[in-house]
PLY file of the C-alpha trace (Angstrom):
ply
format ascii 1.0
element vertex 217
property float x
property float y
property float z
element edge 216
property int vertex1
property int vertex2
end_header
26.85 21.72 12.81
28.86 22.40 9.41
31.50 20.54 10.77
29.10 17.55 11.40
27.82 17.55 7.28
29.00 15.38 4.94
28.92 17.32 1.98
29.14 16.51 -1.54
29.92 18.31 -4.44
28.15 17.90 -7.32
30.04 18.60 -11.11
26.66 20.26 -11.90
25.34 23.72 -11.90
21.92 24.21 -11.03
21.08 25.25 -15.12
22.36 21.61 -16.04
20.44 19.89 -13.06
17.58 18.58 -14.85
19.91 16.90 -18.41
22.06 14.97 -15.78
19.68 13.58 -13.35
18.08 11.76 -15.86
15.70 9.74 -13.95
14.99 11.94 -11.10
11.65 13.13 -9.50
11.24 15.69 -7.53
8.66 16.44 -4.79
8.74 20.22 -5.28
8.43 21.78 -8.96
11.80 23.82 -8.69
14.52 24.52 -5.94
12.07 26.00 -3.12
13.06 27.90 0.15
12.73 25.12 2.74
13.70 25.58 7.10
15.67 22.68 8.46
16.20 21.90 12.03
18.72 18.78 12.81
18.86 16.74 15.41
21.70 19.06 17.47
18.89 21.79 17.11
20.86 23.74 14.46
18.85 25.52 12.13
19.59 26.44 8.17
17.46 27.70 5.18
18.09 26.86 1.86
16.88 26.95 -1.67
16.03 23.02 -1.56
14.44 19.81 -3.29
13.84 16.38 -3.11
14.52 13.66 -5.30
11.80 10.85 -4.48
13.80 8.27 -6.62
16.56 8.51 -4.71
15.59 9.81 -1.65
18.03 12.57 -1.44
17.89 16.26 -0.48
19.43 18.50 -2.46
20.21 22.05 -1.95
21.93 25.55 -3.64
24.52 27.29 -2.52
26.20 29.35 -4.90
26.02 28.18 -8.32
26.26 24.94 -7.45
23.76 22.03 -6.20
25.16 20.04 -2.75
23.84 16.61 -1.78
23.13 16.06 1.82
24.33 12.71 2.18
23.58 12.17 6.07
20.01 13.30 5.69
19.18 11.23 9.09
20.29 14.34 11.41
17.48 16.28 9.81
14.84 16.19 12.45
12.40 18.62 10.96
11.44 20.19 7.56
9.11 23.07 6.61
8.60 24.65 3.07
5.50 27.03 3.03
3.02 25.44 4.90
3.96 21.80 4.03
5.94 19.97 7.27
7.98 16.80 6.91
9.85 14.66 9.59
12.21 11.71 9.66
10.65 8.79 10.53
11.13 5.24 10.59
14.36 6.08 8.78
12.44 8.34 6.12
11.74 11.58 5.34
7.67 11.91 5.75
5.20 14.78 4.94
2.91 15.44 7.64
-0.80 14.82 5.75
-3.94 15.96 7.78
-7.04 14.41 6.67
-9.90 16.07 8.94
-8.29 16.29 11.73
-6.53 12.86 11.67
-2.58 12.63 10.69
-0.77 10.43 8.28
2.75 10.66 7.80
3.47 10.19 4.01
7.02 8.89 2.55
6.80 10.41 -1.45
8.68 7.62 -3.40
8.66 6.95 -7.04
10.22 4.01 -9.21
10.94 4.12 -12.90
9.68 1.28 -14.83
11.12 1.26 -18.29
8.17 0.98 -20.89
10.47 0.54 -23.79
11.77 2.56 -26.44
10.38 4.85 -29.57
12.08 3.33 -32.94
12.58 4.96 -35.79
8.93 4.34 -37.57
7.30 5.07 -34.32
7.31 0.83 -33.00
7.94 0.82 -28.79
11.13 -1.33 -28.76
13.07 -2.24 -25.14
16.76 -0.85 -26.70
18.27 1.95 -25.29
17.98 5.52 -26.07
20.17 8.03 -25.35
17.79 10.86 -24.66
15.36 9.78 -21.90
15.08 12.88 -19.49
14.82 16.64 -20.96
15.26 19.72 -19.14
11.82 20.75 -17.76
9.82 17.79 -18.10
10.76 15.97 -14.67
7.61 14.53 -12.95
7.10 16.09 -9.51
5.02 14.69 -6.02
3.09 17.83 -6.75
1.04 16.28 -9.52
-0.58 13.72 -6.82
-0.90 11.01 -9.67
-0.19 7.76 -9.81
2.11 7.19 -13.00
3.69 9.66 -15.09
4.68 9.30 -18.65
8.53 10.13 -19.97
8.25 8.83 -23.27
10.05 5.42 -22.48
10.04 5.78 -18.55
6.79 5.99 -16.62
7.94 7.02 -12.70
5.23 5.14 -10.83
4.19 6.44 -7.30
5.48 3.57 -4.33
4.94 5.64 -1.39
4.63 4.38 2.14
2.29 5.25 4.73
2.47 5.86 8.83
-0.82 5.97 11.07
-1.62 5.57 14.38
-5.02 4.07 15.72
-6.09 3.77 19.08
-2.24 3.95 19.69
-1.26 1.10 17.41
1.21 1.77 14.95
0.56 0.77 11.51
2.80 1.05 8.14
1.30 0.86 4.97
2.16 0.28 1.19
-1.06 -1.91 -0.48
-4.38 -1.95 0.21
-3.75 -5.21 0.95
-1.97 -4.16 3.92
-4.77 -1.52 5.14
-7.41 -5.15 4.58
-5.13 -7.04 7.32
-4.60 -4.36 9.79
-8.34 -3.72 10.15
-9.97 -6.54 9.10
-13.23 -5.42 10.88
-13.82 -2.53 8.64
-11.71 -4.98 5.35
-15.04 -5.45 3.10
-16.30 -1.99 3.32
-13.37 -0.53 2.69
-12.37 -2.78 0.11
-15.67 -2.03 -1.47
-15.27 1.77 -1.65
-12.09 1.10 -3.23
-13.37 -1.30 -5.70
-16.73 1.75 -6.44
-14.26 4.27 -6.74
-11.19 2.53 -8.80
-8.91 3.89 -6.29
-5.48 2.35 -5.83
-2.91 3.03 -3.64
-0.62 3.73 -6.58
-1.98 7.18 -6.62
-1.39 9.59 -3.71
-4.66 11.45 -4.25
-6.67 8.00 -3.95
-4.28 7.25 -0.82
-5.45 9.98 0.36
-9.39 9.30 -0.44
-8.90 5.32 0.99
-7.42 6.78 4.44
-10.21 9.53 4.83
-12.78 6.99 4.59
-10.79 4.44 6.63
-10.82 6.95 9.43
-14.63 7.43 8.85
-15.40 3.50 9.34
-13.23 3.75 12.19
-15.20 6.71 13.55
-18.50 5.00 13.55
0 1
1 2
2 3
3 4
4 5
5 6
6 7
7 8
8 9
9 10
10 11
11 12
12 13
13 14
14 15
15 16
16 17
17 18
18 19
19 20
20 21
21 22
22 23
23 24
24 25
25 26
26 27
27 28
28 29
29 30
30 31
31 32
32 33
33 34
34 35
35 36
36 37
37 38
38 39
39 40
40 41
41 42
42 43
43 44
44 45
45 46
46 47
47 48
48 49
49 50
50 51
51 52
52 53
53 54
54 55
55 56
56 57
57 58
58 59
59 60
60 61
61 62
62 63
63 64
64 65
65 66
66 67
67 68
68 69
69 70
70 71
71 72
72 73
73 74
74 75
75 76
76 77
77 78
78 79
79 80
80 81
81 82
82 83
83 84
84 85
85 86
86 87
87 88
88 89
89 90
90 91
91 92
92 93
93 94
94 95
95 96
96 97
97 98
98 99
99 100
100 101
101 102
102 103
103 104
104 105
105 106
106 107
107 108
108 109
109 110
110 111
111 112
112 113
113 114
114 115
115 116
116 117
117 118
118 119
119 120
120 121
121 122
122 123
123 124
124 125
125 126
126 127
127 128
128 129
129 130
130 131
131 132
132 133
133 134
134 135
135 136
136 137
137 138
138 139
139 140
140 141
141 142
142 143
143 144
144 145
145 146
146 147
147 148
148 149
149 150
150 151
151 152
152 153
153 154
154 155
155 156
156 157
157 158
158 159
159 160
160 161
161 162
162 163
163 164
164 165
165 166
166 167
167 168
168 169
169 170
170 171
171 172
172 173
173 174
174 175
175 176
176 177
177 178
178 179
179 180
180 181
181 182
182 183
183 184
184 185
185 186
186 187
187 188
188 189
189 190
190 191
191 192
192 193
193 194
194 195
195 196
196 197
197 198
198 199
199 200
200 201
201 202
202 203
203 204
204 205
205 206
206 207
207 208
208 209
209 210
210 211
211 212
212 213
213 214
214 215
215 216
């Protein structure tokens, strides 16, 4: 399988990580023991994250941080008792909400809010310190925008179901309101009662539990 993996090495040590990857987000807190099975049915186990800007895994091994650039062979990942698989062309964590499965793509975007001046005034010019070490935002924190001083890492994830065997893919509300247009105005009520958007992964997660229930009846 080695021979297989494109592998890249990165000029950084895993101390220096978090002051070059300046606009990064992570799904896990810090480099976690993850199990990977590829598609050839090869198996490794590595200190691992994932960068949800980028969409790239990255792993230890040594002193130094590798980038898995062909991250399409991996078939399978488990860290703890969180699962993920590729799907669609993404890597997806496997979300059970009461019994009924969503497949959740983590993905975050960086919106530039401007920069601090020198009297405290929110200017657009660039700074050269936007990222310090221990302050990336992580998937972990389930919230829908994170603030970095000048860069707030907004959540854009995208979501997989299956209903009555129908596929469905899912970014907006909007796009939950058009696939199941019978159940559209309560749903969109709830949403509207609760000030839930699908900018946060914790409402997501709220908007598809109650989807399933209007289903259900």
């Amino acid at each position: 399988m080695m021979k297989r993996l494109v592998l890249i090495a990165l000029t950084v040590l895993l101390a220096s990580l978090s002051a070059s990857a300046q606009q990064a987000a992570y799904l896990f807190p810090e480099f976690t023991r993850g199990h990977l099975v590829f598609s050839n049915q090869s198996t490794a186990d590595v200190e691992l994250n994932f960068d949800v800007t980028r969409q790239t895994l990255y792993y230890i091994r040594g002193n130094d941080v590798m980038e898995l650039t062909n991250l399409q062979d991996v078939r399978t990942l488990t860290v703890g008792e969180r699962n993920f698989v590729m799907h669609d062309g993404l890597l997806c964590e496997v979300v059970d909400l009461g019994g009924r499965k969503i497949l959740l793509n983590w993905k975050f975007r960086n919106v530039n809010k401007g920069s601090k001046g020198a009297l405290g005034a929110v200017t657009q010019n660039k700074v050269d310190v936007l990222w310090t070490s221990g302050s990336h935002a992580t998937a972990d924190d389930r919230t829908g925008e994170h603030s970095l001083d000048i860069w707030q890492v907004r959540c854009e994830n995208t979501y997989f179901l299956t209903v009555d065997g129908q596929y469905y893919k899912a970014k907006k509300l909007k796009d939950l309101y058009n696939a199941f247009p019978a159940v559209a105005p309560q749903l969109k009520a709830f949403a509207k009662e609760n000030r839930l958007l699908m900018t946060s992964a914790e409402d997501s997660f709220k908007i598809f539990a109650e989807l399933f229930r209007l289903l259900g009846e």
